[in-house]
N, CA, C and O atoms as a GROMACS GRO file, in nm:
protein
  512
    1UNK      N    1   2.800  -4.555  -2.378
    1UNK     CA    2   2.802  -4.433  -2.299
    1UNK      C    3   2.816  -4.310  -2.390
    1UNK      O    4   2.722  -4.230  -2.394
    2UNK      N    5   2.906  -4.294  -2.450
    2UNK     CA    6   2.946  -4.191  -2.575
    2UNK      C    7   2.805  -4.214  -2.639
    2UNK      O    8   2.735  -4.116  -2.616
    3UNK      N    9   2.761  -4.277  -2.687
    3UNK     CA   10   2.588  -4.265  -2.739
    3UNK      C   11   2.522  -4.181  -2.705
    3UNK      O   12   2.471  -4.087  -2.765
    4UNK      N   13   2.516  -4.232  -2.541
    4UNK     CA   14   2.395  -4.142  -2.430
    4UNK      C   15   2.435  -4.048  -2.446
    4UNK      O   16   2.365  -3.980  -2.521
    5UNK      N   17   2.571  -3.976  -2.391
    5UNK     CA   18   2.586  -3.813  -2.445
    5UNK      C   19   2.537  -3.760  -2.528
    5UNK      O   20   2.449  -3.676  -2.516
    6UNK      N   21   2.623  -3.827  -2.707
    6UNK     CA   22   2.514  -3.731  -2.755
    6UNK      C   23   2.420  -3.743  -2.800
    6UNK      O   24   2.402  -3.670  -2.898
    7UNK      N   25   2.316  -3.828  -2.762
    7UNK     CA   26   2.196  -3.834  -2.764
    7UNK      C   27   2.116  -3.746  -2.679
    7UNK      O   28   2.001  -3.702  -2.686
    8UNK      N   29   2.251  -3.727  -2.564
    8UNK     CA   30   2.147  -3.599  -2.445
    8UNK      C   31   2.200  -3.472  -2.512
    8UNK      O   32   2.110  -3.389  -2.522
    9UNK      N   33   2.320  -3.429  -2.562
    9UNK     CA   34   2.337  -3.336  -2.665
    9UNK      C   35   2.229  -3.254  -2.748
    9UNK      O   36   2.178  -3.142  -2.738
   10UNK      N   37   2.217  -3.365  -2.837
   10UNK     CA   38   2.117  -3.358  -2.907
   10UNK      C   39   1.977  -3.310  -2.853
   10UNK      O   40   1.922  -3.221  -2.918
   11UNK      N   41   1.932  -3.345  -2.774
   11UNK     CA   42   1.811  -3.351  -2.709
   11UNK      C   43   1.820  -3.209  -2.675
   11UNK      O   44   1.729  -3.134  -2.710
   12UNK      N   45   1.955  -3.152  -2.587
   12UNK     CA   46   1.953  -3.041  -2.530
   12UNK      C   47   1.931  -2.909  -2.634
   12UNK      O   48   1.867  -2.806  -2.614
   13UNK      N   49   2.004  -2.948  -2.741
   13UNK     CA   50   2.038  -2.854  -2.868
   13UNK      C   51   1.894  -2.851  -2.929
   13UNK      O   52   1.866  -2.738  -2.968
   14UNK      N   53   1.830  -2.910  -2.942
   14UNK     CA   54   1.673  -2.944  -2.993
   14UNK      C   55   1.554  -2.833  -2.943
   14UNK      O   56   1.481  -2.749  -2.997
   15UNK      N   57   1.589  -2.902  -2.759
   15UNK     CA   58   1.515  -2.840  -2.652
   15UNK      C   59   1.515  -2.668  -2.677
   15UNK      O   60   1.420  -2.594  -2.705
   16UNK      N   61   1.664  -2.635  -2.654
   16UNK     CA   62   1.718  -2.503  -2.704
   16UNK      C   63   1.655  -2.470  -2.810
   16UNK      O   64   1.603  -2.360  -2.787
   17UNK      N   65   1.634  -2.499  -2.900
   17UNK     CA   66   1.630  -2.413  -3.064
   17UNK      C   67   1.473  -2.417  -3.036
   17UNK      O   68   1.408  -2.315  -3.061
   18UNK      N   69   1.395  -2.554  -2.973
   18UNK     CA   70   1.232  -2.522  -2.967
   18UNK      C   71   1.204  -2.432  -2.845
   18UNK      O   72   1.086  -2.448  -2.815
   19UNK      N   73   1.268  -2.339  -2.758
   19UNK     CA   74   1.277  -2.267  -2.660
   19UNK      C   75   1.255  -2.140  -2.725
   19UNK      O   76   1.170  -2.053  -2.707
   20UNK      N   77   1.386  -2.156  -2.832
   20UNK     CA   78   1.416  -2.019  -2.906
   20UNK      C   79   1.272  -1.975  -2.960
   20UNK      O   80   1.185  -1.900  -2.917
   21UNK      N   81   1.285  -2.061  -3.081
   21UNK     CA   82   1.174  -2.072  -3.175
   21UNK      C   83   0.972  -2.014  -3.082
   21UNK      O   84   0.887  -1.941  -3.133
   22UNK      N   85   0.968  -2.075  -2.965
   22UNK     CA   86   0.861  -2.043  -2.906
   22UNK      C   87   0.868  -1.879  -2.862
   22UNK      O   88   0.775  -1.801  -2.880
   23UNK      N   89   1.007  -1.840  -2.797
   23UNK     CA   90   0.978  -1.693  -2.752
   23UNK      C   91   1.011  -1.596  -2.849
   23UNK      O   92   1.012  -1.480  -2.805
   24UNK      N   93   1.041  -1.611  -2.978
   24UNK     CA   94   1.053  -1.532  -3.112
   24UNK      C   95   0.909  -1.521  -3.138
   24UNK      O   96   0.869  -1.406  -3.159
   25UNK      N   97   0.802  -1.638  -3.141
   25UNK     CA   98   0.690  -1.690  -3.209
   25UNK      C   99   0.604  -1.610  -3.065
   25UNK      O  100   0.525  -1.525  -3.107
   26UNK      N  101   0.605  -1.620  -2.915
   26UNK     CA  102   0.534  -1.513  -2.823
   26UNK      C  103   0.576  -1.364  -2.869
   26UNK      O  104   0.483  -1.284  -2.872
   27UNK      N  105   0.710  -1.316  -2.907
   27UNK     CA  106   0.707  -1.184  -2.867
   27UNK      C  107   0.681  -1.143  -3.047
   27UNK      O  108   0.728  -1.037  -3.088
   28UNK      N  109   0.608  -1.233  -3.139
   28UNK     CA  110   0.507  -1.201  -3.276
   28UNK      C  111   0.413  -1.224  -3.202
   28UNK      O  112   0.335  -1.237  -3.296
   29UNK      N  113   0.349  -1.240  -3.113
   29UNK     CA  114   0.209  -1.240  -3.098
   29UNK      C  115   0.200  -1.098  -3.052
   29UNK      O  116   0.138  -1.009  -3.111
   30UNK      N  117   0.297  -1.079  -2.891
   30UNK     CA  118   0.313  -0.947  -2.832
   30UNK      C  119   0.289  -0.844  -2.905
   30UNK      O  120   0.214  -0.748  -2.882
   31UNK      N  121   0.359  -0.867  -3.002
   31UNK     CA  122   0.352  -0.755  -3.109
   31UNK      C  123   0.260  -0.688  -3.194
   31UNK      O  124   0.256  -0.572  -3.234
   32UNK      N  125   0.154  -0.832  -3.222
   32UNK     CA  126   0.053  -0.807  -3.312
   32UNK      C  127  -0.077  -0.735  -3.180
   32UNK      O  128  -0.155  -0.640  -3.189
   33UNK      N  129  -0.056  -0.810  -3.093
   33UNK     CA  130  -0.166  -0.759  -2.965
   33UNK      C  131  -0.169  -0.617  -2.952
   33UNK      O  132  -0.264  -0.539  -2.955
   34UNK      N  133  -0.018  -0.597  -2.933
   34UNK     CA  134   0.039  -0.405  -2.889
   34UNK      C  135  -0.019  -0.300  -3.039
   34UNK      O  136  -0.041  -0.179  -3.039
   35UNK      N  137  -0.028  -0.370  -3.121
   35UNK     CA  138  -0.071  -0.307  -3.251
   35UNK      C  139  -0.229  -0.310  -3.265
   35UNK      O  140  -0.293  -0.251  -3.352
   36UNK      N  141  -0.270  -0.373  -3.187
   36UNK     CA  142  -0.457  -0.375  -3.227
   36UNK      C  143  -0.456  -0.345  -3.055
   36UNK      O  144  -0.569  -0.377  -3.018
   37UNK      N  145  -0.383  -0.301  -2.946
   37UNK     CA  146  -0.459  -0.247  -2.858
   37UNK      C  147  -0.506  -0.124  -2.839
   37UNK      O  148  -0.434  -0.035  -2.883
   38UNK      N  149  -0.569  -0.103  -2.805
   38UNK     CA  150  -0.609   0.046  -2.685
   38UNK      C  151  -0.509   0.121  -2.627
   38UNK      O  152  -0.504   0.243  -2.640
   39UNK      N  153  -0.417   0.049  -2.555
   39UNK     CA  154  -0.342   0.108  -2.448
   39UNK      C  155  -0.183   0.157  -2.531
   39UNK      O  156  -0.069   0.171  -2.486
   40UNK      N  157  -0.240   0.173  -2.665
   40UNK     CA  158  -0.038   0.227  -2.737
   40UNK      C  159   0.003   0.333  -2.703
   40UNK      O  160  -0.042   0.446  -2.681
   41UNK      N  161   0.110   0.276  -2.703
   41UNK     CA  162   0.189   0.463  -2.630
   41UNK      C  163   0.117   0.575  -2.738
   41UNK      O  164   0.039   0.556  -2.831
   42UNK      N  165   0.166   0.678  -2.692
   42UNK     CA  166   0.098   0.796  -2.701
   42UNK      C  167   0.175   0.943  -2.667
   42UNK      O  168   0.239   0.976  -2.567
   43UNK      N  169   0.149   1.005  -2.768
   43UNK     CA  170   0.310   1.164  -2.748
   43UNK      C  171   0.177   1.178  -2.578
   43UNK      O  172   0.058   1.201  -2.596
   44UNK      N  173   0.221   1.165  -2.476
   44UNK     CA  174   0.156   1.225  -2.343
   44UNK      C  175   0.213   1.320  -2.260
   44UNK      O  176   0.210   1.322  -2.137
   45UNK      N  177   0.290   1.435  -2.372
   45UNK     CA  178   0.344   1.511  -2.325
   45UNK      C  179   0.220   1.630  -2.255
   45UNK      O  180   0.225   1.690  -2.148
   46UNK      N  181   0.134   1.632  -2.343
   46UNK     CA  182  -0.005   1.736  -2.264
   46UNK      C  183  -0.016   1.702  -2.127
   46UNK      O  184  -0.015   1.791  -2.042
   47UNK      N  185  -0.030   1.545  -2.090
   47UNK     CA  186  -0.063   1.532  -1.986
   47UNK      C  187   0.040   1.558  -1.868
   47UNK      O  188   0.044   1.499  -1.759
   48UNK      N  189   0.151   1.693  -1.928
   48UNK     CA  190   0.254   1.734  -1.775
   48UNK      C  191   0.198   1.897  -1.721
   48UNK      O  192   0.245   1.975  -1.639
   49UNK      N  193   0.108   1.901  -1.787
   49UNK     CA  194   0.029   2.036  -1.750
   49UNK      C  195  -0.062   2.052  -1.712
   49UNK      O  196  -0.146   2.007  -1.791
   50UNK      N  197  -0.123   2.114  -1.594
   50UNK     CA  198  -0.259   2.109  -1.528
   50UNK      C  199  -0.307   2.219  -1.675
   50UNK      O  200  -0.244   2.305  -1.735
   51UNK      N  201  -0.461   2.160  -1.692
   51UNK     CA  202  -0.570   2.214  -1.826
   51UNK      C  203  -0.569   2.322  -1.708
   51UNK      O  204  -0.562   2.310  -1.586
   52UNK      N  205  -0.585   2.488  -1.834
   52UNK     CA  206  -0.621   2.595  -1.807
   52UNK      C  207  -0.797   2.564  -1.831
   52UNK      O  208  -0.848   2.477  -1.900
   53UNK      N  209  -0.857   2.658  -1.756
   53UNK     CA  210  -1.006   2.667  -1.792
   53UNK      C  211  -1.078   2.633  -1.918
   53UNK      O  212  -1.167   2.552  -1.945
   54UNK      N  213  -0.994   2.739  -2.001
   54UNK     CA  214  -1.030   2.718  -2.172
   54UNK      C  215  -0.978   2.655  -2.248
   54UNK      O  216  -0.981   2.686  -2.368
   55UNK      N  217  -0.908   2.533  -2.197
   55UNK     CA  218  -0.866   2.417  -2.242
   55UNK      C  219  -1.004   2.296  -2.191
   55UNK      O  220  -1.055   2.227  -2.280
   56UNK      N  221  -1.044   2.284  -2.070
   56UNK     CA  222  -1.123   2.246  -2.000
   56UNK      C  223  -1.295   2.254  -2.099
   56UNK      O  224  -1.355   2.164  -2.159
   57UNK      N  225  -1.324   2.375  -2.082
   57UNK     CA  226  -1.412   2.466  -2.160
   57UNK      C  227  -1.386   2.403  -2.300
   57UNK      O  228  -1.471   2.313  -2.299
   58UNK      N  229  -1.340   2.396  -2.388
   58UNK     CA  230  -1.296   2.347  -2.504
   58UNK      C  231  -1.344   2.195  -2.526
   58UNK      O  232  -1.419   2.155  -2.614
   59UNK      N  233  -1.304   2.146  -2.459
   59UNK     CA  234  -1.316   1.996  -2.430
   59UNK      C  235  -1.494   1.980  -2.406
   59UNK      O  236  -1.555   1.886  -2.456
   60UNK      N  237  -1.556   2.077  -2.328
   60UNK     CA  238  -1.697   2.088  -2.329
   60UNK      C  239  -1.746   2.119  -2.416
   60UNK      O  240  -1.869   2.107  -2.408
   61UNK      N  241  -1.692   2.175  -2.550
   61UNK     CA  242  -1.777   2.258  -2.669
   61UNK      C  243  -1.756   2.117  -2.750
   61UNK      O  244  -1.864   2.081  -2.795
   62UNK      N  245  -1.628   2.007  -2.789
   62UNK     CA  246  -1.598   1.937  -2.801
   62UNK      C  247  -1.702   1.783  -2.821
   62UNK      O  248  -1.766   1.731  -2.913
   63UNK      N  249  -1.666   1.744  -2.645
   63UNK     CA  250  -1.783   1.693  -2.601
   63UNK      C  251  -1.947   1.680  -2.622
   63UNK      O  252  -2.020   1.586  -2.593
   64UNK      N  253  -1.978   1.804  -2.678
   64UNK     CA  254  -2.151   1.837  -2.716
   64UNK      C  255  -2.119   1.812  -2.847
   64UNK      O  256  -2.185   1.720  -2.898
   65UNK      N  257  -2.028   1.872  -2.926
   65UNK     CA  258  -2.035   1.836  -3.094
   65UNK      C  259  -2.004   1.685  -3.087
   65UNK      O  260  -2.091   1.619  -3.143
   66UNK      N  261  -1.928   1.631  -3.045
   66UNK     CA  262  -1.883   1.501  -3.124
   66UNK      C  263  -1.930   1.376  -3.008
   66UNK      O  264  -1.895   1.264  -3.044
   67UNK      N  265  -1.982   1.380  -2.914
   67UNK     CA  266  -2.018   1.238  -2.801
   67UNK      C  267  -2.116   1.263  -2.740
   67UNK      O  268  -2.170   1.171  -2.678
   68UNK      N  269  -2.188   1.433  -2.735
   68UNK     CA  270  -2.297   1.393  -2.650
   68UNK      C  271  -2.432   1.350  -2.705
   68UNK      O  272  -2.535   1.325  -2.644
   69UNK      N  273  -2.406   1.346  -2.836
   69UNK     CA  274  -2.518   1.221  -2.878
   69UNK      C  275  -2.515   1.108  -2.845
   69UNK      O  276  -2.630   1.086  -2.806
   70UNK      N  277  -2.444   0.998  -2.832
   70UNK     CA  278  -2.407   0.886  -2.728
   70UNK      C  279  -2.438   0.862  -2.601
   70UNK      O  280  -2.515   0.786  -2.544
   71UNK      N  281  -2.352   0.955  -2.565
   71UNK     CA  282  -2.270   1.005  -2.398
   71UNK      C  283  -2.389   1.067  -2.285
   71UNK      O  284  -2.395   1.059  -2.163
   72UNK      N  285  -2.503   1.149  -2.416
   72UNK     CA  286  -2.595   1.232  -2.335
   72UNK      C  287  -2.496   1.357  -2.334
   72UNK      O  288  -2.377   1.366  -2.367
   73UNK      N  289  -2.597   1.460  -2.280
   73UNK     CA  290  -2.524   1.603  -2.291
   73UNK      C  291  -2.426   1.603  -2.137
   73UNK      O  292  -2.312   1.649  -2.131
   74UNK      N  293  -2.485   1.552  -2.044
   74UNK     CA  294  -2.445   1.544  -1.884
   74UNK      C  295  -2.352   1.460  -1.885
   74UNK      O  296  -2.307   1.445  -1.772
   75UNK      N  297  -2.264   1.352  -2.018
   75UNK     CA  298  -2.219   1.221  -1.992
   75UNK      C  299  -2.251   1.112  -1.936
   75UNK      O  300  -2.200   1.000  -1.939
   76UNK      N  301  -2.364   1.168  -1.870
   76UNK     CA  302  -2.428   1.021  -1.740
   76UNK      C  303  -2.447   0.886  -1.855
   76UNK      O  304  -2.465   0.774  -1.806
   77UNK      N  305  -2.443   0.898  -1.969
   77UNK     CA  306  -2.480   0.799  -2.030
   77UNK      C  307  -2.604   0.777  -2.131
   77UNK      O  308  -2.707   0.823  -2.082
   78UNK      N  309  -2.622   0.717  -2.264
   78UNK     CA  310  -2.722   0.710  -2.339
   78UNK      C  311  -2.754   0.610  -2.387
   78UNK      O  312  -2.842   0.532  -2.351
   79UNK      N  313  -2.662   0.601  -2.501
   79UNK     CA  314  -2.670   0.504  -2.619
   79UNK      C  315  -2.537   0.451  -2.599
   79UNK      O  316  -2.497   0.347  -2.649
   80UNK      N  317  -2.461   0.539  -2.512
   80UNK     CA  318  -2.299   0.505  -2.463
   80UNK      C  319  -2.244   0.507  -2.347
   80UNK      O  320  -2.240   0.625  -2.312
   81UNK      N  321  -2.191   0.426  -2.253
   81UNK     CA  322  -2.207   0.420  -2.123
   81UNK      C  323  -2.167   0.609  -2.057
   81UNK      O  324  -2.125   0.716  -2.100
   82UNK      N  325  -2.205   0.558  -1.957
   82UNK     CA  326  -2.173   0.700  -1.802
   82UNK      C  327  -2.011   0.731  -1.825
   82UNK      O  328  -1.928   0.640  -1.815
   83UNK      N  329  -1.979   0.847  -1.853
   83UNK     CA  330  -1.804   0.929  -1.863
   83UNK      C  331  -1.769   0.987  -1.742
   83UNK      O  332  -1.674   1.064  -1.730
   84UNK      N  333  -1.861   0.945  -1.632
   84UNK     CA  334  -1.814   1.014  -1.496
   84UNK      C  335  -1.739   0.899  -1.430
   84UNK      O  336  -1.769   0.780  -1.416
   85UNK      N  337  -1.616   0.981  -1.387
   85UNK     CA  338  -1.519   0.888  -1.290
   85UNK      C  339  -1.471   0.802  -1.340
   85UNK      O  340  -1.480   0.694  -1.283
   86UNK      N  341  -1.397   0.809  -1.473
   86UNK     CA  342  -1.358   0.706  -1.580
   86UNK      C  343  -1.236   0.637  -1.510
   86UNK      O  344  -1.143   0.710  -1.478
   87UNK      N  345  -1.228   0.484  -1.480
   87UNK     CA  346  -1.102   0.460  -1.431
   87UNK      C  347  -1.029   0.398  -1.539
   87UNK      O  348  -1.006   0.278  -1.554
   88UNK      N  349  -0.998   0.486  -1.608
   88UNK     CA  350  -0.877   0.402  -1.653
   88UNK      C  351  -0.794   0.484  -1.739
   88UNK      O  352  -0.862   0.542  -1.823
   89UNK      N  353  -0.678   0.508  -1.746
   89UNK     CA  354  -0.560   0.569  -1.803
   89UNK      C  355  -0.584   0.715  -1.908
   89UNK      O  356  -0.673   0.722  -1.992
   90UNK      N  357  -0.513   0.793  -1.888
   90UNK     CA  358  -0.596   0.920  -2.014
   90UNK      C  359  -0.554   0.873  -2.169
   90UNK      O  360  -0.629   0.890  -2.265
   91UNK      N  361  -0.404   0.805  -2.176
   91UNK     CA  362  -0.364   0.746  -2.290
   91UNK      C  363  -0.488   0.628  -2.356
   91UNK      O  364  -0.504   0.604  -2.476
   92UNK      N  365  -0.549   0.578  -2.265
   92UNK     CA  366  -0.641   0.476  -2.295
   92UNK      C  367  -0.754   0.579  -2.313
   92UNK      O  368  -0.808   0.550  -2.420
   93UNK      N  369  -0.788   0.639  -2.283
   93UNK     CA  370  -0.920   0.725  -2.312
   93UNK      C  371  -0.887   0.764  -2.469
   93UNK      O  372  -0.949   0.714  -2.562
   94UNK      N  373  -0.793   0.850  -2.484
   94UNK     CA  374  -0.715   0.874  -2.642
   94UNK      C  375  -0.768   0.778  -2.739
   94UNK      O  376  -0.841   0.792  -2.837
   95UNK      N  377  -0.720   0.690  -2.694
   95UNK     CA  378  -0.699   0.580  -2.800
   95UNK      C  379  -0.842   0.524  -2.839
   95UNK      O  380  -0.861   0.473  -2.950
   96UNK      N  381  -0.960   0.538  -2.725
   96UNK     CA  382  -1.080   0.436  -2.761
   96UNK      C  383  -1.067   0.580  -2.833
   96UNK      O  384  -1.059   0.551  -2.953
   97UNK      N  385  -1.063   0.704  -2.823
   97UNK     CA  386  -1.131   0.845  -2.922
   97UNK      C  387  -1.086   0.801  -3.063
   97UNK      O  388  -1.154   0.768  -3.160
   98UNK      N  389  -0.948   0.809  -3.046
   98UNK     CA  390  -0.932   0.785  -3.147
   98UNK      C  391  -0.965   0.672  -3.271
   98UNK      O  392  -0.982   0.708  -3.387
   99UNK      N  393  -0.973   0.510  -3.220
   99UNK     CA  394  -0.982   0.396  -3.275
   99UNK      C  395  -1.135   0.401  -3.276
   99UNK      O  396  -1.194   0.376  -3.381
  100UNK      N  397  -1.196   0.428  -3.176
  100UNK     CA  398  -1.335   0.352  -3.140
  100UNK      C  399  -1.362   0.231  -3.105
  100UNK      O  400  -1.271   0.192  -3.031
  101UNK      N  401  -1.440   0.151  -3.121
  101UNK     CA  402  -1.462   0.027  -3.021
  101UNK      C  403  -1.580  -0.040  -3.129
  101UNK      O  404  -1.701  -0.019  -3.142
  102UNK      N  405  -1.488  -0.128  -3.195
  102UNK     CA  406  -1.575  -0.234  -3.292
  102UNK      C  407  -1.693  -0.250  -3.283
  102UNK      O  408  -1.691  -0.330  -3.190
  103UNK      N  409  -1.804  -0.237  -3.308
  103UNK     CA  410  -1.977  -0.243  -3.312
  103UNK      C  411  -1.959  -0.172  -3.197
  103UNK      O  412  -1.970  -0.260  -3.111
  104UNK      N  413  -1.936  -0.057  -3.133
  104UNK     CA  414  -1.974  -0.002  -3.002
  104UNK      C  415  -1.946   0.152  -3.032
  104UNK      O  416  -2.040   0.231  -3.026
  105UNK      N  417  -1.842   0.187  -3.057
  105UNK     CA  418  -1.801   0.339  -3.130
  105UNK      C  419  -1.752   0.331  -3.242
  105UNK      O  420  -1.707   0.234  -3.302
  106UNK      N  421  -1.766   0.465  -3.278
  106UNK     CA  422  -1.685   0.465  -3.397
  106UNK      C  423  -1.549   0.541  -3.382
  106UNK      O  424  -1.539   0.609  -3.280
  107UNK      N  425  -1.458   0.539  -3.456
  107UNK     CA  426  -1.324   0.612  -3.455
  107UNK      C  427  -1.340   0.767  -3.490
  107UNK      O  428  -1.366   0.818  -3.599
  108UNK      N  429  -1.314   0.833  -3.354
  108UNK     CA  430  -1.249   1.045  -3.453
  108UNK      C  431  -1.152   1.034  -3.470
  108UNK      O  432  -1.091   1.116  -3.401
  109UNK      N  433  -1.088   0.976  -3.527
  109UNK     CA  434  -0.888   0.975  -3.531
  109UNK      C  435  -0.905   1.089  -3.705
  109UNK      O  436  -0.802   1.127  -3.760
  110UNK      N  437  -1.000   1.113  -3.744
  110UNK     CA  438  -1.047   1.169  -3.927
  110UNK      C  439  -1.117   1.282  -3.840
  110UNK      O  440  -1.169   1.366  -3.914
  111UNK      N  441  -1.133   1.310  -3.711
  111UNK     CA  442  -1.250   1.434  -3.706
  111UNK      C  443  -1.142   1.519  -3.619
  111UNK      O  444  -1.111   1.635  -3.645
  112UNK      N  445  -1.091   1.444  -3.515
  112UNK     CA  446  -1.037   1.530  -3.369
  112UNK      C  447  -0.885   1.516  -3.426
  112UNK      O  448  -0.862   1.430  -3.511
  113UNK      N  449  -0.814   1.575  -3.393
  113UNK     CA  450  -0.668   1.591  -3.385
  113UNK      C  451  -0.679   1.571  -3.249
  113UNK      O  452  -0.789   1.565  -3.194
  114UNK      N  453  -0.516   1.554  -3.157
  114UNK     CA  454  -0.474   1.468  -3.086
  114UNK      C  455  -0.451   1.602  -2.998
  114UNK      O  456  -0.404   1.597  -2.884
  115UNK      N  457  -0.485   1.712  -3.058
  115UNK     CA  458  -0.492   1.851  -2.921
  115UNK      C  459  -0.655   1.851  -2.844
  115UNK      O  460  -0.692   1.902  -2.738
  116UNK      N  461  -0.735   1.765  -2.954
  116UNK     CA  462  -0.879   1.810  -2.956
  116UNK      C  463  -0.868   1.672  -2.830
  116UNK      O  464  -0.887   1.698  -2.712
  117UNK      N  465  -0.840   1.551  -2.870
  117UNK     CA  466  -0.852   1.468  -2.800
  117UNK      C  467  -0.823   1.518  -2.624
  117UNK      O  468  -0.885   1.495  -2.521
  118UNK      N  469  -0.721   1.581  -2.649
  118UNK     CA  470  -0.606   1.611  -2.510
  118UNK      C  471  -0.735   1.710  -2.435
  118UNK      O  472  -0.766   1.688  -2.318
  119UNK      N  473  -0.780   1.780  -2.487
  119UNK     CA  474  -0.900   1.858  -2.455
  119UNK      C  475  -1.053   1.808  -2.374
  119UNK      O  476  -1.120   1.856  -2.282
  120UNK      N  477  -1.064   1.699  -2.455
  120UNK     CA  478  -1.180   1.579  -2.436
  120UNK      C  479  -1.136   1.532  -2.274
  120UNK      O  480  -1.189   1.559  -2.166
  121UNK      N  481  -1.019   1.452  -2.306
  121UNK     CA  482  -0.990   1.422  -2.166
  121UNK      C  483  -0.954   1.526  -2.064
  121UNK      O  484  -0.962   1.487  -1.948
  122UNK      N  485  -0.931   1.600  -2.075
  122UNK     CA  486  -0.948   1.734  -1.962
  122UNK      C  487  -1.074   1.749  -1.951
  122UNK      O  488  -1.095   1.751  -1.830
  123UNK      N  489  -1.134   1.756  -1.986
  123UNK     CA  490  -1.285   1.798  -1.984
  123UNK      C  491  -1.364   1.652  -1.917
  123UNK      O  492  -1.412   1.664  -1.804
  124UNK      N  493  -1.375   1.535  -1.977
  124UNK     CA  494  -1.388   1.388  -1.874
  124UNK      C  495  -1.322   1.397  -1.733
  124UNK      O  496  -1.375   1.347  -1.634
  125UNK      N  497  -1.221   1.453  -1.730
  125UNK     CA  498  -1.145   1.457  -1.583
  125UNK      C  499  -1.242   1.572  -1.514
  125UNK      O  500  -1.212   1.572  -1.394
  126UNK      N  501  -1.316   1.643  -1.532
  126UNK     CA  502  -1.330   1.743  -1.460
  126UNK      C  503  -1.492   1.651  -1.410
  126UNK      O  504  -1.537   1.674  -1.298
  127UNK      N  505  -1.551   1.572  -1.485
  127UNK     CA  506  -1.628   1.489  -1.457
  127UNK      C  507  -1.625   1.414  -1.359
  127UNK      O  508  -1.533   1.333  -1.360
  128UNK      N  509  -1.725   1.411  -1.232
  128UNK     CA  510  -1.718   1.336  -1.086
  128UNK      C  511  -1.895   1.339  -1.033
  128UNK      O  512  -1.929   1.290  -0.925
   0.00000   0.00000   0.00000
């Protein structure tokens, strides 16, 4: 009887440490994922202010220099999909600007600063 215990001891203490060992070893994966995604946080303090016009406007002068070769001048789409009615997050819009999209864009994180970006997406939002 004293055997079986700690043999179930054992087993339990085992179980435990390969429990441990697995969610140390998930939240290194978590980690490496959050570092090669799209969606990383982001200072999104711009986004507590409705864009003035010439913030808006900006984002259009923007837009023609640096995507509407892609994008087309209208955004409807070119060589790079349609920018009208973008669903998905403005922090995520940032980030493809910034990173780009492996054989698909390239990265402005070297061209736009992160006011120019904030600009871009004001200017996509006004897009419908």
């Amino acid at each position: 009887m004293n055997r079986e215990i700690k043999a179930l001891g054992v087993a339990v203490c085992v179980s435990a440490a390969s429990l441990s060992g697995m969610l140390v070893f998930a939240q290194v994966l978590r980690n490496q994922a959050r570092a090669t995604s799209h969606e990383q946080p982001a200072d999104e303090s711009w986004q507590l202010w409705k864009p003035a016009p010439e913030v808006i406007a900006d984002g259009g002068k923007l837009f023609l220099n640096s995507c509407a070769h892609c994008h087309g001048a209208d955004a409807h789409g070119d060589e790079g999909p349609d920018l009208h009615d973008l669903q998905m997050s403005d922090r995520h819009i940032v980030n493809v600007i910034k990173k780009g999209i492996k054989g698909e864009m390239p990265s402005f994180a070297k061209k736009l600063s992160d006011a120019d970006s904030a600009k871009l997406v004001a200017y996509l939002r006004t897009l419908s």
